[in-house]
N, C-alpha and C positions, 0 to 999 in steps of 0.2 A: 664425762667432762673432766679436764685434766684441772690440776690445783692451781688457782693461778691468783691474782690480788684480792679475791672478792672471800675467799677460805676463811677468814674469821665474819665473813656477813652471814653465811651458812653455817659454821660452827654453834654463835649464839641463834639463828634461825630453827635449826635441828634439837637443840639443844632444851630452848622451851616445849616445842613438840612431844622431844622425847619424856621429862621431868614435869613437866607443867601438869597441873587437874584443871587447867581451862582459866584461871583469874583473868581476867583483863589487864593486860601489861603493856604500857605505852610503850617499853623500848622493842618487844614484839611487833606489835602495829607500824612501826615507825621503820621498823627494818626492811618487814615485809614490802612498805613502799617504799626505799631505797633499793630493794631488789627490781622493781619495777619500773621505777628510774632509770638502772643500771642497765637492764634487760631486753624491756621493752621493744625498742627500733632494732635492733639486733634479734629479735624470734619472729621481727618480720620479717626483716630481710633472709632471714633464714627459711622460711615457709614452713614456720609453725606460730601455732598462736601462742602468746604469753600466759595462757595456762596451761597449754602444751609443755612448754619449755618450764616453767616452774615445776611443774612434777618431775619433770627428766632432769630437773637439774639438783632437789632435794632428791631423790632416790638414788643420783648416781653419786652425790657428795655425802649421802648418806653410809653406802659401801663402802666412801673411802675412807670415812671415821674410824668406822665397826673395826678396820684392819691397823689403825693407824691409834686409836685413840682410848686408853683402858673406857675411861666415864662410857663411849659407847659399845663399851661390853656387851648392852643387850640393848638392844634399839626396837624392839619390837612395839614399843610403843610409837613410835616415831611413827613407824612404814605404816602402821594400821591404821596411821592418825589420820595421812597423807591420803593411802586408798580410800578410806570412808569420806573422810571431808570432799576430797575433788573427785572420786569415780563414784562414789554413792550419794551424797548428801547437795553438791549440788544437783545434780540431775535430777535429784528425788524434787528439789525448791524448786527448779524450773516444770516439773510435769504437773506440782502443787498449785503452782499459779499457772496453768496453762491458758486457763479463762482469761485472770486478773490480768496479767502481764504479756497476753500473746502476742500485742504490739511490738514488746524487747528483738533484739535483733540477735545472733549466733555473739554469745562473744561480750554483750552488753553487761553480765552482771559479771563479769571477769576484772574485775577492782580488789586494789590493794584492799583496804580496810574492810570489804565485805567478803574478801576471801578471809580477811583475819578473825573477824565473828563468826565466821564456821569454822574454821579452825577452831576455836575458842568453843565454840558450840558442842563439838566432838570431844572435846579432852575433859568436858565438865562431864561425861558420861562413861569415863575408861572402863567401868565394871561392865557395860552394857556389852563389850567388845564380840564378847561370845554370843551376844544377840543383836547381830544388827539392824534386825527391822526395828526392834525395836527403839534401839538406838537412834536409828533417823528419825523413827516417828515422836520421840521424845525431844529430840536438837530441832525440828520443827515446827512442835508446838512454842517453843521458847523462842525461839527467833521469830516470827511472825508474833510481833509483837506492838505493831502500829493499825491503826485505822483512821484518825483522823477526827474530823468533826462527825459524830454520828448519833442523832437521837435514838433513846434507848424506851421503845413500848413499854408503860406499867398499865394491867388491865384493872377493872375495879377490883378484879378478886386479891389485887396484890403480884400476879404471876409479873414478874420480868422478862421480858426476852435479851437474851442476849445477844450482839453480833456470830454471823456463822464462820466457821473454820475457814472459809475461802476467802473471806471479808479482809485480813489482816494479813499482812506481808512487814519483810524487812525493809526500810529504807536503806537504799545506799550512802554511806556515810562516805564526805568528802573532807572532814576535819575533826578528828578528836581531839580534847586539850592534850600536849604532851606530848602529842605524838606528830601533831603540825597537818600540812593541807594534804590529800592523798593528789597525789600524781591522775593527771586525767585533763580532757577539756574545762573543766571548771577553777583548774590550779591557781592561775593568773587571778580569775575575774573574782574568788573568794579569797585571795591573798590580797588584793587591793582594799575588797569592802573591808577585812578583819582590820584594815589598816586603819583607812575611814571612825569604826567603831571604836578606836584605839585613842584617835582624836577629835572627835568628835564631844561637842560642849557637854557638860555633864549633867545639866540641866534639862534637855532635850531626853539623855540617855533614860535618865529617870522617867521622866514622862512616859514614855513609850515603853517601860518596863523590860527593857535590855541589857542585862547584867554581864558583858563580857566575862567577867570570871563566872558566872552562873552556867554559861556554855559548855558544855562537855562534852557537844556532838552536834555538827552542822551536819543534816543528812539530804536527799533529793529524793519527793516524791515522786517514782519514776512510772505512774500508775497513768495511763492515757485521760489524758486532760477529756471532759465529759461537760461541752456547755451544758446542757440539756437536764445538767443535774440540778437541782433545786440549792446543793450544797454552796452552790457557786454564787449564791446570790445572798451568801452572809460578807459582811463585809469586809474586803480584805482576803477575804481567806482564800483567793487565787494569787495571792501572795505569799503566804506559807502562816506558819502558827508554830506557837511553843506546841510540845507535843503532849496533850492531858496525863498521857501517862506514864510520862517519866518524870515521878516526882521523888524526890531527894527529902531526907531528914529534917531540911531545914525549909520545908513547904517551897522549894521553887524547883519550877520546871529545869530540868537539864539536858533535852534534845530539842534544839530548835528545829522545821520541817518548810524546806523551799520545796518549789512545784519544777520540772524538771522543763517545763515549758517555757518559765520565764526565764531560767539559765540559758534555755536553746534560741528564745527570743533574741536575748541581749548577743549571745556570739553570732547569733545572723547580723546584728547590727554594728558589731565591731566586723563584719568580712565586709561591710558593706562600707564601711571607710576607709580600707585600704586603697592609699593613693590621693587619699583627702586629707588628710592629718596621720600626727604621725602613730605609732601604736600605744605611744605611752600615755598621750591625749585622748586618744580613743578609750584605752582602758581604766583612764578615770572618768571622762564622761558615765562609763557603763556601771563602773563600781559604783558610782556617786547616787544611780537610779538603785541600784540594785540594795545600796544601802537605804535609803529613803521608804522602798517597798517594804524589806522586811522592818524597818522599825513603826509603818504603821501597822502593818500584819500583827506585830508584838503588843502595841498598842491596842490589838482588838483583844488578842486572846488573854494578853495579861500574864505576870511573871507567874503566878501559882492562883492554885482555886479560889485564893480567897481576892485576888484583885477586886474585883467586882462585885458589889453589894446584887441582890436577884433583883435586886428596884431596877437597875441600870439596863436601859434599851440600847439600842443600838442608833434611834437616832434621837438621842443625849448624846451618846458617845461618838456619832460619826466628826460632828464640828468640830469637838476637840479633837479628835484626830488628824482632822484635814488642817489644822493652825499648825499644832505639831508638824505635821510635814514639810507646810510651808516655810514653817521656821528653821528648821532643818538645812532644806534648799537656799533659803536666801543667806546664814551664815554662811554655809559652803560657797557662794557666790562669792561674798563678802571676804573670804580669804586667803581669794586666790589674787595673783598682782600679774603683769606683764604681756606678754603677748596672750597666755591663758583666759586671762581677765577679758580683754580685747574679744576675745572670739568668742567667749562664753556669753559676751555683753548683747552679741552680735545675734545669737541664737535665740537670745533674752527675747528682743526686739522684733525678732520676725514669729515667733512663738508663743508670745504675752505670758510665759513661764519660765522660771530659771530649769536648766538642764530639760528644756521640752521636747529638744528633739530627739534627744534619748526616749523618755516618756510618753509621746507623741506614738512613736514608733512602735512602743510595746504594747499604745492600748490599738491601735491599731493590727498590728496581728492578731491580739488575744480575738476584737473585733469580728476580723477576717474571717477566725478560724472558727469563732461560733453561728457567723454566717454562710460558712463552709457546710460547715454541720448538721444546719436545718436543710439546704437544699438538697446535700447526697443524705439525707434519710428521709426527704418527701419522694426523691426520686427512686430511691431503693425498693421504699415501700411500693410505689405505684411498679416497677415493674418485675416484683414478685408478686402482686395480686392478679397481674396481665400473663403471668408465668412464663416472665424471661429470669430464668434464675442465676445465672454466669453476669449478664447486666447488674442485674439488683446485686449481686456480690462485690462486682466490682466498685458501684455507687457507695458499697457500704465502708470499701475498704481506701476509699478518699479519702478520710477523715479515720484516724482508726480509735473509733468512742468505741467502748465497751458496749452500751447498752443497744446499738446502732447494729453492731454483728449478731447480737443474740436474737433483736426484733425480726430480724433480715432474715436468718437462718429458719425461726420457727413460721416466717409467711412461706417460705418458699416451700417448705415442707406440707404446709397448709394448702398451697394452691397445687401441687405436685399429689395430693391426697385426691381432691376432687377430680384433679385430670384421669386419674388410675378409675373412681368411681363411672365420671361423664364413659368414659371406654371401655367399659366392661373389664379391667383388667384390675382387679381388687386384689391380687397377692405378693405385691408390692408393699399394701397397705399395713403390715403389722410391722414391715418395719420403720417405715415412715410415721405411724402412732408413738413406736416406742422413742425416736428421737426425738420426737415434740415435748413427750413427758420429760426427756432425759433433756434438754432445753434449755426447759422449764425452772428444773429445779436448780439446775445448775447457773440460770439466768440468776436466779436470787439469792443461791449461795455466797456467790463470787460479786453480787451488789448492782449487777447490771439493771436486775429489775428492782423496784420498790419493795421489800419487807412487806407481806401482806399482813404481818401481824400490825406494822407501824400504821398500815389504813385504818384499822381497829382504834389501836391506840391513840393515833392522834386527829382522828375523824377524816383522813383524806388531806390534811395539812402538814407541813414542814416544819418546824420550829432552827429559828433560826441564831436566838439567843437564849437567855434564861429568863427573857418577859415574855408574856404569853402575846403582845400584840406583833411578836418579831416572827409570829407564822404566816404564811405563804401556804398558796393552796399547791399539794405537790404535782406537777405534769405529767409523774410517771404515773400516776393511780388510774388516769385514761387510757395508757398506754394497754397496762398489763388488764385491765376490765375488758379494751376491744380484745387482747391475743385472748383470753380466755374465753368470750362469745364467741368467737373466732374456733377456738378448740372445742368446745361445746355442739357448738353446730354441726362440725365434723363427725363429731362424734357419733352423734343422733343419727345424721344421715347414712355413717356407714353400720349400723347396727339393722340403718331399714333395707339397705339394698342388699346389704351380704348376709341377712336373713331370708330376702326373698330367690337369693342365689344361692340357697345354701353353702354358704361358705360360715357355715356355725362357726369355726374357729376364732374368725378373724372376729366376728362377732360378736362373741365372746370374751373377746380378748377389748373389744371399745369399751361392752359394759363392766372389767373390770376394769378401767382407766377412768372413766367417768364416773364411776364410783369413788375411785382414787382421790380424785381433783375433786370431787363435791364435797368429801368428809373429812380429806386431810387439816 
């Protein structure tokens, strides 16, 4: 690439790369998405991807340094940063979550700011350079550093269990302070709400425990939305949450956590008024929901641990929530004037809410989608027990819930088991065993299935607050009981037939699985 106006955005680009040990650097961050800005539409139109063309374009401005410029004398730091971060370290994060995140699309985790914390992730570890597995396996553990709402089993003896290594992933960050909104679909619609936030009555802000300077990180759970999961039925929190564990010196949370559904929701809803109003209309109607969501989400979870005394339930705290809201909405009503006023009056009126059909809209898909949900995984289920297993695959892959592919994968494997037995053709079956275990483990690794130690620990119930009456009995503890009598069964039966077929091996190989699953 020749030199051209953009030379000193690459300069300081290369420059932290090369010197930096990884600190967190907002004028970094900030750069990295002015490259992205600048680059973007241009490595499309060129037929490469935008992280195609940012390595070609840092390693070939890199070259022209090394020749040009004493400071990169020795760049080695730089080129290794570059190779590890994008040809090792992401690839290593995407085959890491291959479970969690197989929904993501070619291309999806290729963002400014979460290409800048692995960048950041690799320079914090320059001694490892001569070892770089281990190197990735060290920037991985570090970054995978969210999970979310998630009860934590304590058994009477005291033992805790903790979440497993597949459980926790990085959110994508769309705003750091300092460093401003990253460039992407959400740009607009988080640049309006921070606006909102900005004027927004300060009486309300408090309420709701949203400390805009407390912010240091808007990020997007980009984990496939999962009606089905018990989590969903805390309040709020398919709205997003302060994140528990980003907590700062001065006890308040610093990474707030939106759900990537209700972002995708609201931009369906702004394509969906193109030609109705105008865009700038639109995109406060949508900021205005979008704002109102996360400050009750804020309002559940609370600026730091200690918001919430353990007495406090969830439904003490829902009422005040919902006034909060409301009050929220009808200020914002209240201060707009002119033809805005007018149409907003008008939407008031046919919708008995202010800003409803925004609102309207969003519980309406959320709705949809978790009525979506139940019928492609009744239907799933029934035609891998009927063993059409391309149907059931496809039923599963309507809706793309995590725990929906994992169910799906081990019935079919279940019913494709018995088919080998029903036919006399049993040497299929060790490796159809061994996927079911491999499944298995990896269903509950990566969260699809329910923590069988949490059945233990919380008797087969959810806890949904820090009162014990905010438990829920959980849906998945039925799930993973039938797959297991399910596997069970199988078991037995091929230990009886491929005994009486001498097929010892395979045999052998049940009773060490069932073994496996009984005493693990």
């Amino acid at each position: 690439m020749t030199q051209g106006p953009n030379d000193d955005l690459f300069f300081k680009l290369l420059g932290y790369l090369n010197f930096s040990h990884g600190s967190p650097d907002a004028q970094f961050r900030s750069r990295l998405n002015q490259y992205f800005r600048q680059r973007g539409s241009e490595a499309d139109a060129d037929g490469r991807s935008v992280l195609g063309a940012l390595a070609e374009d840092l390693l070939s401005q890199l070259g022209v340094l090394e020749r040009s410029s004493p400071a990169f004398g020795n760049a080695h730091q730089a080129r290794a940063v570059i190779d590890l971060t994008l040809n090792r370290l992401l690839p290593a994060y995407q085959n890491h979550h291959a479970d969690l995140l197989f929904h993501l699309k070619s291309g999806e985790l290729a963002q400014p700011y979460f290409l800048a914390v692995l960048f950041e992730a690799v320079l914090r570890h320059t001694k490892l350079f001569e070892s770089p597995e281990k190197l990735i396996s060290t920037a991985l553990d570090e970054l995978n550093d969210y999970l979310g709402y998630r009860p934590i089993a304590v058994l009477e003896n005291g033992t805790e269990f903790q979440p497993y290594r597949h459980e926790k992933f990085r959110p994508i960050p769309v705003y750091f302070q300092g460093s401003g909104i990253a460039v992407g679909p959400y740009e607009k619609i988080i640049s309006n709400t921070l606006e909102f936030f900005q004027q927004a009555p300060q009486d309300i802000i408090q309420q709701a425990h949203f400390d805009l300077k407390e912010l240091h990180e808007l990020a997007v759970d980009c984990r496939a939305y999962d009606h089905a999961h018990p989590v969903y039925r805390r309040t709020n929190y398919l709205f997003g949450e302060w994140d528990p564990g980003q907590i700062g010196g001065d006890h308040y949370y610093h990474r707030f956590i939106v759900r990537q559904i209700v972002l995708d929701s609201l931009l369906d809803w702004l394509k969906s008024q193109e030609g109705i109003v105008s865009q700038e209309e639109a995109y406060f109607d949508a900021s205005a929901a979008l704002c109102g969501t996360i400050l009750m989400a804020s309002a559940i979870s609370g600026s730091g641990p200690g918001t919430h005394y353990s007495t406090i339930s969830l439904t003490n705290l829902l009422p005040l929530v919902a006034r909060q809201r409301d009050e929220f909405y009808n200020r914002l009503l209240d201060s707009t004037t002119g033809a805005r006023r007018e149409r907003l009056a008008k939407h008031l009126e046919s919708t008995r809410q202010p800003f409803g059909h925004v609102r309207q809209h969003l519980n309406r898909v959320l709705s949809s989608y978790g009525a979506q949900q139940l019928l492609s995984r009744s239907l799933a289920v029934m035609y891998a027990q009927a063993g059409y297993v391309e149907a059931s695959r496809q039923q599963a892959a309507t809706i793309p819930a995590l725990s929906i592919r994992f169910e799906t994968e081990i019935r079919c494997r279940l019913r494709n088991s018995h088919f080998c037995l029903d036919h006399g053709d049993p040497d299929q079956l060790a490796a159809l065993m061994s996927e079911v275990d491999d499944l298995l483990q990896r269903g509950i690794e990566c969260g699809a299935f329910v923590d069988p130690w949490c059945i233990l620990g919380f008797q087969g119930h959810f806890p949904l607050f820090s009162s014990r009456d905010d438990s829920i009995p959980d849906p998945r503890v039925e799930i993973l009981y039938d797959l297991m009598e399910q596997t069970f069964q199988l078991l037995h039966r091929v230990i009886s037939v491929c005994t009486l077929l001498e097929k010892t091996q395979i045999a052998g190989q049940a009773t060490l699985l069932l073994e496996k699953l009984t005493t693990q």
